[in-house]
Residue frames relative to the residue before (quaternion, step in Angstrom):
aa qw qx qy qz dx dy dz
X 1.0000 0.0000 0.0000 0.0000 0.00 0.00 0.00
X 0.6339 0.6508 -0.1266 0.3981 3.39 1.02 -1.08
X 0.6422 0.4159 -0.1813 0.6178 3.37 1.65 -1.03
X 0.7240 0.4609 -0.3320 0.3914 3.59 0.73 -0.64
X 0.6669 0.3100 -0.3140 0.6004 3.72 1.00 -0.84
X 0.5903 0.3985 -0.5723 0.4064 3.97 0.10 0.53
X 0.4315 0.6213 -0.4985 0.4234 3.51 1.22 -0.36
X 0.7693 0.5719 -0.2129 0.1892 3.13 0.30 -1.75
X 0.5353 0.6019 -0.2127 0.5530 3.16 1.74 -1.20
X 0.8443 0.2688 -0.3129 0.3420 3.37 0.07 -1.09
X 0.5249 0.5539 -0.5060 0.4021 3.90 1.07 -0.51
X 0.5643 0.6027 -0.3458 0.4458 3.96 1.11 -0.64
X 0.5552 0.7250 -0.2147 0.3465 3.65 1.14 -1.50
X 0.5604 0.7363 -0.0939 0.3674 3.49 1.40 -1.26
X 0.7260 0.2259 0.1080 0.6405 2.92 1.46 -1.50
X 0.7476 0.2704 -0.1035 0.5977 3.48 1.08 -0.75
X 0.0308 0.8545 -0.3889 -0.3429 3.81 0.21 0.43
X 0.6499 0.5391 -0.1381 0.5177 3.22 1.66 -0.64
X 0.0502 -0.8389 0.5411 -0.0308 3.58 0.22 1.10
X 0.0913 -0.7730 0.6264 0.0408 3.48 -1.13 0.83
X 0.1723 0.8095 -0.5390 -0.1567 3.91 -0.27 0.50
X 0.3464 -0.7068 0.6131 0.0669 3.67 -1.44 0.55
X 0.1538 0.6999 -0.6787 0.1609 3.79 -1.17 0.97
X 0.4122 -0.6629 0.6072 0.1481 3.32 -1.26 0.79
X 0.0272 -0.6759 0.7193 0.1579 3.26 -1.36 -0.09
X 0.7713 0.3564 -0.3851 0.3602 3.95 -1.62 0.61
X 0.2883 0.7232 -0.5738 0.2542 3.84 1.11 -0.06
X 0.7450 0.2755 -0.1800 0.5803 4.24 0.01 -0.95
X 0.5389 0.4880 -0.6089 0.3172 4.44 0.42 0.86
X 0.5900 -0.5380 0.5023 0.3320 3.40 -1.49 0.28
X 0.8567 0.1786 -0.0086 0.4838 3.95 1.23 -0.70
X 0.4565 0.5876 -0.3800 0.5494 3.61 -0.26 0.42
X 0.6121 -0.4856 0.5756 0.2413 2.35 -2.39 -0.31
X 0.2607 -0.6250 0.6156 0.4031 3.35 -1.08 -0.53
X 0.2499 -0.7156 0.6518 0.0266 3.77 -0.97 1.05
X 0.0328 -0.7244 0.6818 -0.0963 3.10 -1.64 1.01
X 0.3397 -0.8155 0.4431 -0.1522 3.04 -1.30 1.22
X 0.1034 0.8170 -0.5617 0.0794 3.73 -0.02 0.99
X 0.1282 -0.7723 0.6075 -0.1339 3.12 -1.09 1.07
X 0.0353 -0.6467 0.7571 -0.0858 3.43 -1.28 1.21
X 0.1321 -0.6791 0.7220 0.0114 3.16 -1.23 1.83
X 0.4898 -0.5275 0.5757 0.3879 3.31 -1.75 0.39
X 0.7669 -0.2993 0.4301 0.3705 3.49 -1.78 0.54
X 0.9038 -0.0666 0.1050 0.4094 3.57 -1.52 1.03
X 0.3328 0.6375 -0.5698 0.3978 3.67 1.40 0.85
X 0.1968 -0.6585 0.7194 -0.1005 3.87 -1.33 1.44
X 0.0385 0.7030 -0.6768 0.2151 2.97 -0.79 1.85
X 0.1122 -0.9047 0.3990 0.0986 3.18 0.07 1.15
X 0.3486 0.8087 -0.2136 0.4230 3.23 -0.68 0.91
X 0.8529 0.3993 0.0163 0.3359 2.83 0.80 -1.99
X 0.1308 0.8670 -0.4727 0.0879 3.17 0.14 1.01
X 0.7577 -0.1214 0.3411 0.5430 3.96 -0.79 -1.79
X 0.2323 -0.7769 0.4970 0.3089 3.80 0.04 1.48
X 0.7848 0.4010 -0.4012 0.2497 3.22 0.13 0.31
X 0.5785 0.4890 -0.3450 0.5542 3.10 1.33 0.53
X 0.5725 0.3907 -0.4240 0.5830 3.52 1.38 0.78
X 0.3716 -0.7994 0.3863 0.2714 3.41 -1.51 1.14
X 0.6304 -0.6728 0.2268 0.3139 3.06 -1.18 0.99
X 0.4721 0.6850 -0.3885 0.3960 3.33 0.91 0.63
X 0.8435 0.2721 -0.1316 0.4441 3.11 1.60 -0.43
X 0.4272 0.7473 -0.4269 0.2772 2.98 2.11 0.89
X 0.3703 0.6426 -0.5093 0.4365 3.54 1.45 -0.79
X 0.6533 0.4290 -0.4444 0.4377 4.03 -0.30 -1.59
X 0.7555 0.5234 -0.2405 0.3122 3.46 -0.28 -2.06
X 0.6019 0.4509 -0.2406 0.6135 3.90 0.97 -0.94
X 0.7262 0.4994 -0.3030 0.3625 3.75 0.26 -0.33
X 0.6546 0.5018 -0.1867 0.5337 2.84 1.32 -1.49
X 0.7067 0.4383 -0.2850 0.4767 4.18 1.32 -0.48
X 0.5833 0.5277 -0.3773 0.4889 3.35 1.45 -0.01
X 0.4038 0.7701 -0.2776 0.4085 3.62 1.79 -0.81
X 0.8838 0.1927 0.0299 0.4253 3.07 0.35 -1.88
X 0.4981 0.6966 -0.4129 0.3101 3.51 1.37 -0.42
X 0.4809 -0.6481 0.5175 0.2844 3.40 -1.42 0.25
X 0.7621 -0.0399 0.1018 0.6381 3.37 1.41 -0.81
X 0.0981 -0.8926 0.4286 -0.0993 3.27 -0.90 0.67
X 0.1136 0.8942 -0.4178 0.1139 3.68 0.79 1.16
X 0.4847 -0.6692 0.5431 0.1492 3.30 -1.54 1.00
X 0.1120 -0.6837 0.7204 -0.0319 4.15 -1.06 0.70
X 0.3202 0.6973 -0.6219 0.1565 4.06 -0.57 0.77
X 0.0456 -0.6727 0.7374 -0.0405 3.50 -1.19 0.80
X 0.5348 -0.7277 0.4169 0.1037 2.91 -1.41 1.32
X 0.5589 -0.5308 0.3503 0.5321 3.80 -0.81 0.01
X 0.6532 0.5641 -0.3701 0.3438 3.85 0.72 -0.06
X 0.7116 0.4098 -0.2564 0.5099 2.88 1.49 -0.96
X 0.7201 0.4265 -0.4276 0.3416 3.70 1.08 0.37
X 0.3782 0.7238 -0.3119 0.4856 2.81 1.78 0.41
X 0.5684 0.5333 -0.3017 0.5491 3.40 1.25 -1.16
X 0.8891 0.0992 0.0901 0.4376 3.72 -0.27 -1.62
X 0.5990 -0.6090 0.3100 0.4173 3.61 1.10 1.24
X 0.7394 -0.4446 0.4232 0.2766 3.63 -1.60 0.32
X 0.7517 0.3828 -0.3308 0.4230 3.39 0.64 -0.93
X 0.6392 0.4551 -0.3372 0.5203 3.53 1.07 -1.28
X 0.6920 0.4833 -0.3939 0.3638 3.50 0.44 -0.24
X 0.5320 0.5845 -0.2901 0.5396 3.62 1.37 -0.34
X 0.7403 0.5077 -0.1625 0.4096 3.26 1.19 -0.83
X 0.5648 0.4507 -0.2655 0.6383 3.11 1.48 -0.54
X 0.5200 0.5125 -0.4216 0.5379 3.80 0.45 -0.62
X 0.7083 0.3771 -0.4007 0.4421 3.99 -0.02 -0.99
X 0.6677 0.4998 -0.3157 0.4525 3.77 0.63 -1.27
X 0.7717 0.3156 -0.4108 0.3689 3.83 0.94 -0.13
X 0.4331 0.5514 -0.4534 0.5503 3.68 1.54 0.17
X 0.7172 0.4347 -0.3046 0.4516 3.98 0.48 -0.81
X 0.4897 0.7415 -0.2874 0.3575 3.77 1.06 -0.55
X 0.8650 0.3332 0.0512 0.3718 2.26 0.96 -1.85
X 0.2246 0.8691 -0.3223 0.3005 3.14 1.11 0.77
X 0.1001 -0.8638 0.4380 0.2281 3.21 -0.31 0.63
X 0.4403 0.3983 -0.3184 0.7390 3.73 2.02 -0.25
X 0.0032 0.6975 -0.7135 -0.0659 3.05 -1.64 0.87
X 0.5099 -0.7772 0.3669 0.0360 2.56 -1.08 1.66
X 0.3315 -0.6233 0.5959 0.3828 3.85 -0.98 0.23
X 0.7663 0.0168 -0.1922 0.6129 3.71 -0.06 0.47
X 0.0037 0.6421 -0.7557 -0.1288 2.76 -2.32 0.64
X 0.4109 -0.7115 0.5625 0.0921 3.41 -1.09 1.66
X 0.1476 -0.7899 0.5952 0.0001 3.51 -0.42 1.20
X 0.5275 -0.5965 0.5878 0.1430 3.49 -0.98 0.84
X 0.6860 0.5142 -0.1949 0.4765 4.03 0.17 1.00
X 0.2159 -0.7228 0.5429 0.3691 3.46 -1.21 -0.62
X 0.7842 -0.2704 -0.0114 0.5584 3.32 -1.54 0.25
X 0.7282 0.4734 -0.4269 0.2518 3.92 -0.11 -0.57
X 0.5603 0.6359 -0.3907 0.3592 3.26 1.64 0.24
X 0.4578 0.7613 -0.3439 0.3043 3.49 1.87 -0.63
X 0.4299 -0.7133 0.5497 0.0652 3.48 -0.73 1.50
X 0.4207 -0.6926 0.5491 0.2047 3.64 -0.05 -0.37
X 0.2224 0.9171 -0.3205 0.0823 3.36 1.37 0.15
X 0.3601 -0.6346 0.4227 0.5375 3.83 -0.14 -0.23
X 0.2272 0.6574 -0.4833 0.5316 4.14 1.11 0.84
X 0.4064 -0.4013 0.7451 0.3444 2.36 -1.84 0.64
X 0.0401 0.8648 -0.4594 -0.1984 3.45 -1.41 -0.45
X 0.1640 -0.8521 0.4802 0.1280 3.61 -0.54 0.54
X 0.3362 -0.7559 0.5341 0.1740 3.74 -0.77 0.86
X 0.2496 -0.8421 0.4771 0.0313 3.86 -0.85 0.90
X 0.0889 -0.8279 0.4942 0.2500 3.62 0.12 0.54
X 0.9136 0.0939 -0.1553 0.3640 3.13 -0.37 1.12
X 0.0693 0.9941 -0.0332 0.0772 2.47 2.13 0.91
X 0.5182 0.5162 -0.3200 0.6021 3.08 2.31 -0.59
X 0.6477 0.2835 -0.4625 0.5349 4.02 0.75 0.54
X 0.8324 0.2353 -0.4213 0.2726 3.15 -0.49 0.03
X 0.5557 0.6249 -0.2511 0.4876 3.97 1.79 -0.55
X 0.3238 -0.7822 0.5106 0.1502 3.63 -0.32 0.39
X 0.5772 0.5965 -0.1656 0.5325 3.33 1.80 -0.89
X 0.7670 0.3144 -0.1819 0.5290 3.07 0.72 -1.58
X 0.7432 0.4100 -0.3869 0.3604 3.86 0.59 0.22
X 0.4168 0.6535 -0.3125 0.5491 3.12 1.42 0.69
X 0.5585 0.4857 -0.2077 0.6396 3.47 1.65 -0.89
X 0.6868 0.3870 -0.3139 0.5291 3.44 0.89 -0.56
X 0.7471 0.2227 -0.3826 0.4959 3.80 0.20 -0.20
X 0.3795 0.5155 -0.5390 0.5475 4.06 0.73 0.67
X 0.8009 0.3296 -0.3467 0.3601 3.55 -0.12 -1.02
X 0.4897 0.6130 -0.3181 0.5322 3.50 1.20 -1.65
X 0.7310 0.3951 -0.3044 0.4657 4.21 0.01 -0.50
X 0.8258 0.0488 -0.3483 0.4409 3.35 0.24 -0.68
X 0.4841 0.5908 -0.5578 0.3247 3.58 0.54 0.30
X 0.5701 0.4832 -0.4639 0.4757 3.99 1.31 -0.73
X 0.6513 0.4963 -0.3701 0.4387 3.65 0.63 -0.57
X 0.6596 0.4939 -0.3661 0.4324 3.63 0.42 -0.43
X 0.6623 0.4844 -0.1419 0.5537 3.56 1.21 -0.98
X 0.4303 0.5927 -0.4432 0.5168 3.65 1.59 0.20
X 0.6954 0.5274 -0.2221 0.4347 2.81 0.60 -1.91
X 0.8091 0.3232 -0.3460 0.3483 3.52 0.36 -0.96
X 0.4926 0.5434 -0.5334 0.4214 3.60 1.04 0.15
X 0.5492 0.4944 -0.5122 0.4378 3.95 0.58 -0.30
X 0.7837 0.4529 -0.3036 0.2975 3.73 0.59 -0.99
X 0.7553 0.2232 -0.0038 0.6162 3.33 1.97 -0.42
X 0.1791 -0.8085 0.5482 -0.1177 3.24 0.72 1.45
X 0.8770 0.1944 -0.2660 0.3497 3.37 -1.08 1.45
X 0.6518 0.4267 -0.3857 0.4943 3.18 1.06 1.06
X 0.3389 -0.8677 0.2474 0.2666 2.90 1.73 0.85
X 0.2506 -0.8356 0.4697 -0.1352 3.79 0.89 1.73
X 0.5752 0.6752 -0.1609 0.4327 3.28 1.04 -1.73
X 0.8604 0.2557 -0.1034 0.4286 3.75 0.55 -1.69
X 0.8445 0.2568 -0.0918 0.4608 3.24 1.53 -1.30
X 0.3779 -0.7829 0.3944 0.2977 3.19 1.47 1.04
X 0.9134 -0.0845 0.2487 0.3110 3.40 0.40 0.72
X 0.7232 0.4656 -0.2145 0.4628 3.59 1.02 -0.82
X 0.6030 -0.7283 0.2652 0.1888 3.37 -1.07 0.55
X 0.0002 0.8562 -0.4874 0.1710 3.11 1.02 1.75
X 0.7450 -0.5294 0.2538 0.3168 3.24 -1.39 0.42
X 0.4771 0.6326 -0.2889 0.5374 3.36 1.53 -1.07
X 0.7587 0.5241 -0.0327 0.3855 3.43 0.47 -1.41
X 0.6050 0.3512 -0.1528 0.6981 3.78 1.38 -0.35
X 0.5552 0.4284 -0.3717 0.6084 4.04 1.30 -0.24
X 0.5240 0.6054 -0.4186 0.4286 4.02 1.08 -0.86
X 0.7252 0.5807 -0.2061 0.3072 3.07 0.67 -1.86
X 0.5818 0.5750 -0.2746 0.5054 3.79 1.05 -1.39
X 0.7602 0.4737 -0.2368 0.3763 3.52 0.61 -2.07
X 0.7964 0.3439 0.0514 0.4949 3.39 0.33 -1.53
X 0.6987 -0.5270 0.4576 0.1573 3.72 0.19 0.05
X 0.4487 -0.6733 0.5248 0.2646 3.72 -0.85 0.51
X 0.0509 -0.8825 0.4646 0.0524 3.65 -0.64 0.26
X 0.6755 -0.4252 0.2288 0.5572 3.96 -0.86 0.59
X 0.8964 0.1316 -0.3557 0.2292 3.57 0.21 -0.01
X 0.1010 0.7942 -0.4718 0.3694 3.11 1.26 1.80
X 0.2571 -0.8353 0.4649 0.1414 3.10 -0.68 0.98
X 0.1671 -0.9741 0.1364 0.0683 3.60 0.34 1.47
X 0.3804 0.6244 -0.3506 0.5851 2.66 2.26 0.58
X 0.6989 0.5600 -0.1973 0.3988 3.26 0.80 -0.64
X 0.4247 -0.7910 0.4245 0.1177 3.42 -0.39 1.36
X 0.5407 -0.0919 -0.8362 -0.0093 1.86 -2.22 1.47
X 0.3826 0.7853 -0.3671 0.3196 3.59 1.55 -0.06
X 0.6317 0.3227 -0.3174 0.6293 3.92 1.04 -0.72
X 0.5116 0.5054 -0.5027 0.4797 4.27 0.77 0.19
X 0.8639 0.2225 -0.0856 0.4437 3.42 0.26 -1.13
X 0.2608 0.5588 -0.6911 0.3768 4.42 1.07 0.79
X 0.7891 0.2504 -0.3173 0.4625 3.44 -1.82 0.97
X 0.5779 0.4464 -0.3586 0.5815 4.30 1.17 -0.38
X 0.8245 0.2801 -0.1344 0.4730 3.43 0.27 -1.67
X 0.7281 -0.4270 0.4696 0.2588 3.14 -1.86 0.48
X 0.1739 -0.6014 0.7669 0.1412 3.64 -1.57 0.10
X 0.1646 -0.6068 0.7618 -0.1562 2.59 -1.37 1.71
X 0.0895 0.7304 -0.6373 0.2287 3.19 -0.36 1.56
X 0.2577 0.8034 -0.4681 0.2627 4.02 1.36 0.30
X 0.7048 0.4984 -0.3649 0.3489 3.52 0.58 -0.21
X 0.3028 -0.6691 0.5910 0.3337 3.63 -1.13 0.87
X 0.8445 0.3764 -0.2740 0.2648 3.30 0.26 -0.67
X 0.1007 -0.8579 0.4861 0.1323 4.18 -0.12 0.75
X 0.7061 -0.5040 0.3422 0.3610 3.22 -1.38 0.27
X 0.0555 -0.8371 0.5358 0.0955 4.11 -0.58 0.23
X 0.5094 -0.6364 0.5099 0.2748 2.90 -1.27 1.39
């Protein structure tokens, strides 16, 4: 895997020398944020490993995320809260999350590899190119994907301390069964997404669970 998406980077490298790629992780959870992830690798850098965070176990993202913060040239964060994807929908909010990880740059790159197709294109001041499936075949952009995938499990740690029993900790968020039984038992809470079904079916049925002192920050 590791030999094919460095391929990919460098045949791009030719033309682009400075490559930046970007991928989100949490767009399809019921709670949370959505997290985003830019990444600038040095040239012909092999990090092995790297592939689809979610097809690596979580036992070995801490290492695998270290080891891309290690070698990276630069390395920027993109998170929107559950209010603010509530406000301006999931995608535009994913989108705006990438444009603040790509913003912030302090190398600017001659390409940015986006995770997506064309409806994922940002408008950036980049050139930019859009990858379907971009954490397999990009080396760049799947590195953005096990950066975000890390600190978004950590955020979703944290929020399982503030909201015990919707088990945050395992399903970062996504609508597992355990998690949709949370919802019924215990109540929606601030980082419910309330546009987001079955949760905009059942506002005014279910409880608020607002019991926590301590919330998530952008």
């Amino acid at each position: 895997m590791t030999v094919e998406t460095l391929a990919f980077d460098e045949a791009l490298r030719k033309e682009y020398p400075m490559i930046a790629g970007c991928d989100e992780v949490g767009r399809g959870c019921l709670a949370g944020p959505v997290v985003t992830a830019t990444v600038i690798l040095p040239p012909n850098t092999d990090i092995e490993g790297v592939m689809d965070s979610k097809k690596i176990p979580k036992d070995k993202h801490e290492d695998l995320a270290r080891k891309i913060f290690d070698v990276a040239i630069e390395v920027r964060m993109g998170i929107k809260n559950p209010e603010e994807i509530d406000d301006i929908n999931i995608l535009q909010a994913t989108k705006q999350a990438m444009r603040d990880s790509i913003s912030s740059l302090v190398n600017k790159p001659d390409l940015v590899l986006i995770d997506g197709n064309d409806k994922q294109l940002l408008e950036t001041a980049y050139p930019e190119q859009t990858v379907i499936k971009g954490d397999h075949h990009s080396l760049t952009i799947g590195a953005a994907s096990v950066i975000a995938k890390y600190v978004r499990d950590q955020i979703m740690l944290n929020a399982d301390k503030d909201y015990p029993g919707y088990g945050f900790a395992t399903n970062a968020g996504y609508g597992t069964a355990k998690h949709l039984s949370a919802l019924v038992e215990l109540g929606i809470t601030p980082l419910h997404r309330k546009t987001f079904k079955p949760i905009s079916q059942n506002i005014g049925i279910w409880k608020t669970n607002d019991s926590a002192t301590r919330k998530i920050e952008q």
